[in-house]
Steps between C-alpha positions, in 0.01 A plus 500: 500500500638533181671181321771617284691299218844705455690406175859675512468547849887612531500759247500860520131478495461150693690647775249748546206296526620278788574868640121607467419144647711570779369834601109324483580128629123551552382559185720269289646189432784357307386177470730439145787655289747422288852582529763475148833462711557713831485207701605695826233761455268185480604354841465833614168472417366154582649575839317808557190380330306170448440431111405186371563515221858639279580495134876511474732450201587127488450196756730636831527206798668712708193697519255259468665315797553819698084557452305237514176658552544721174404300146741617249452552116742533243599721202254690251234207539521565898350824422204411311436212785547766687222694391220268461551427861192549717577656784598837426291771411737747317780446310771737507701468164794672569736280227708710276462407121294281262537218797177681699292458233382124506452539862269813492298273191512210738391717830193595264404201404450426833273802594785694646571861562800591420701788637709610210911632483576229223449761205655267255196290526270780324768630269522136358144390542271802633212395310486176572550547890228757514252299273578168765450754814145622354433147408538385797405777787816613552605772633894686445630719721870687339777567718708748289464830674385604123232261463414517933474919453272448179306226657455710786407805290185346331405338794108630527553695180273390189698409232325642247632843611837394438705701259848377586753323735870686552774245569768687726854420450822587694711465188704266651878529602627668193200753418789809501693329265422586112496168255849551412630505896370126553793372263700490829296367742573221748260208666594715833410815339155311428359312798571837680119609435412907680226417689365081502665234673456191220606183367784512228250425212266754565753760651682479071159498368466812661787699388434359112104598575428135410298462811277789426435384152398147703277696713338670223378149355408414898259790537367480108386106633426518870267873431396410174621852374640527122853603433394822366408605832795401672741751567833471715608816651836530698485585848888512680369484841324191490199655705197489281466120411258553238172688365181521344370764321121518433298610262390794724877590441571432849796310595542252829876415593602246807764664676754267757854501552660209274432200724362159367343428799249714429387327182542179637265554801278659238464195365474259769276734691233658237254584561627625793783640669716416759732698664833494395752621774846376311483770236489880577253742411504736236674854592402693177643837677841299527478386165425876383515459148358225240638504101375346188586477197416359162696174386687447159424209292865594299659489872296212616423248199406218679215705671395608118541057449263409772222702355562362137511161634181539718316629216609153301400293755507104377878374606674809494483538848679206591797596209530828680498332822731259426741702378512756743591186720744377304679907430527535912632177540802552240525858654548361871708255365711759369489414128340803378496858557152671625446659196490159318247399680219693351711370150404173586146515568374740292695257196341156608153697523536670142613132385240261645252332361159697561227236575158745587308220626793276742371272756642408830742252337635702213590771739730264687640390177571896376643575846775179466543553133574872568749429820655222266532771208667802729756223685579377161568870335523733759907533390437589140160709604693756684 
């Protein structure tokens, strides 16, 4: 028996995990989560499942009186209590945005695995997670299908003989549309994404290829691969999760249909693996016919960003972060157009302060300076 720690347990990818749970009530255990503000889905849970122990937004008596049994912790300090807990052996970080990454620090600290779908946490502080996790004994297991495909790629392999990793990419809801087309484009027309079923965040990062450019920074930290042998390749179908090519010029691909499940049981499971009866096989004869295609950094200039920014290092991964954050938010909110958003962020990157050598601290100060900069000028900025 497995003791799992899910943060986010109602997302997209939260939702999931208690899935995977359920399938093997034999294999795991929820034994703590945290939950931001779908109270229902939370009864839900706690009726179905005895937890302990539940991070939730602020101080709720209703709750608290309605489960006595279950301690409750509050707000962004809840999670990091969270994490240093003791009785759970992997922490599922399913939080969307800079919030997961204290928690994944604090999990570490502890001597914790952690299960990894937070990729904010290594876009803003990659290094220092990974150095903590070696320091420590720790081991990371991603949850992207990207990272899970490439993860399961090398596993065995030596790494010396690696030569590169290929990043697949649907191209998100608008990949027919040229540059120009995306003047028009509504919230609707966004969170309508071909062939994934995600949260709003990720589902805009998508269609701007911000979320590709994030998980080109994940995979340069959790493989220890350099940019310059990082490629993203676009791949409509959303079939091949990833590959490695090696330096024997062969080329290893994961193939699944575009379920998270997989991944997530990956994760929870490795080194084995279970079965998985929820999600269907692959029927390559019914899929017939896989394409690819190269990606434009002049149609996609974010993606072009990421790998600029990763190469920087220091704090600029928590001003790209950060603004990215603060760009969907106005977008959702209906302030901007989608085209503005890649106005925004690639203008508070080009303008920040570049500080090659930021600690923890100072990349929580450039992440509220540059959300306090964009919400300030994002009017005269677009």
């Amino acid at each position: 028996m497995k003791n799992l720690l899910i943060l986010g347990v109602s997302g997209s990818i939260g939702t999931q995990t208690v899935d995977v749970v359920e399938e093997h009530p034999d294999e795991f255990k929820i034994v703590a989560c945290s939950i931001y503000h779908n109270k229902e889905y939370l009864r839900e849970l706690l009726k179905r499942h005895d937890i302990p122990y539940v991070g939730i937004r602020s101080k709720d008596e209703e709750l608290e009186n309605e489960f006595p049994n279950t301690q409750f912790f509050y707000g962004e300090k809840g999670l990091c209590e969270l994490a240093k807990l003791e009785d759970y052996d992997l922490m599922v970080n399913a939080l969307v945005g800079i919030n997961g990454l204290l928690p994944t620090l604090s999990g570490l600290l502890a001597g914790k695995d952690i299960a990894l779908a937070n990729k904010e946490t290594l876009v803003v502080g990659g290094d220092l997670v990974m150095a903590l996790a070696k320091k420590n004994h720790c081991h990371i297991y991603p949850i992207d299908s990207e990272h899970s495909a490439i993860f399961q790629c090398l596993n065995g392999e030596d790494k010396k003989t690696l030569k590169r990793l290929i990043i697949t990419a649907s191209g998100g809801a608008f990949r027919h549309l040229s540059h120009d087309e995306l003047k028009n484009v509504t919230l609707d027309d966004a969170l309508h994404h071909p062939t994934w079923k995600m949260g709003r965040k990720v589902t805009i990062d998508s269609a701007t290829m911000m979320n590709k450019g994030f998980e080109v920074i994940e995979a340069h930290y959790l493989f220890d691969v350099d940019y310059d042998h990082i490629d993203v390749l676009q791949h409509a179908e959303s079939i091949i999760h990833s590959m490695v090519e090696f330096n024997d010029r062969s080329t290893m691909a994961q193939m699944a249909n575009p379920d998270m499940r997989i991944a997530i049981q990956y994760a929870l499971t490795y080194p084995k693996r279970e079965s998985n009866d929820h999600v269907q096989s692959l029927d390559l004869a019914s899929v017939a016919a896989l394409h690819f295609a190269n990606l434009s950094y002049e149609r996609y200039p974010l993606l072009a960003l990421a790998y600029e920014v990763g190469r920087k290092g220091g704090n600029m991964g928590a001003v790209l972060n950060a603004a990215d954050e603060v760009a969907i938010e106005l977008f959702i909110e209906g302030k901007i157009a989608f085209i503005d958003i890649e106005k925004l962020i690639i203008h508070a990157v080009r303008n920040a302060e570049y500080i090659p050598d930021a600690g923890l601290n100072e990349r929580f100060l450039s992440d509220q300076e540059t959300r306090k900069y964009l919400w300030d000028k994002w009017e005269g900025l677009i």
